[in-house]
N, C-alpha and C positions, 0 to 999 in steps of 0.2 A: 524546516526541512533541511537535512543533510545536502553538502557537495553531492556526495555518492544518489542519493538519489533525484536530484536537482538532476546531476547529466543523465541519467537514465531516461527521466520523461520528457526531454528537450533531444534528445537521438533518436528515443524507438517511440515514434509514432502509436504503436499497438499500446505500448506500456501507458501514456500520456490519456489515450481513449479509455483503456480498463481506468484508469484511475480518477478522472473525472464522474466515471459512471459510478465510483462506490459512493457508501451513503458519509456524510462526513466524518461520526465515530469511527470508522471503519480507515478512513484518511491520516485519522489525527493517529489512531494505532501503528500503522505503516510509516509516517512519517518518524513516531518514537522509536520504531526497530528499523528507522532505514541500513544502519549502519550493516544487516543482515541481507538487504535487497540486492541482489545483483544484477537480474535480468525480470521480465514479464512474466516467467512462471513461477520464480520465487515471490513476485506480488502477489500473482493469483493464490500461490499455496496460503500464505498468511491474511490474506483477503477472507479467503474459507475460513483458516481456522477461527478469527476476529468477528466472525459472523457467528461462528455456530456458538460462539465464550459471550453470553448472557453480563459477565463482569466487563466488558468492554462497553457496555453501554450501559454501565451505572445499574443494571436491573441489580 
C-alpha cells in the first residue's frame, strides 16, 4: 500500500471503514491505483468500477 493511501485510512475514519468493508480483490485493486486516491469518494468511485470489471477478479 502507498504513503498516499496509508495517510488516507489512518486520518479519515469514513475512508479506513469503506475499506475494510470491501471484498479483498477489490483492496488489492485500490491499493495498485492508490497512487490515483485521494479522498473517500474517489475510493468509492474505483471500489464501483473494480466491482462491476469481472477481470479484477480473475473471472
Amino acid at each position: 500500500m502507498t504513503d498516499k493511501l496509508s495517510r488516507l485510512l489512518n486520518a479519515d475514519n469514513d475512508a479506513k471503514r469503506y475499506f475494510v468493508t470491501l471484498p479483498q480483490y477489490v483492496r488489492e485493486a485500490i491499493a495498485n491505483h492508490a497512487d490515483k486516491i485521494d479522498d473517500v469518494k474517489s475510493m468509492r468511485i474505483y471500489a464501483e468500477s473494480f466491482m462491476r470489471d469481472d477481470s479484477f477478479r480473475g473471472a
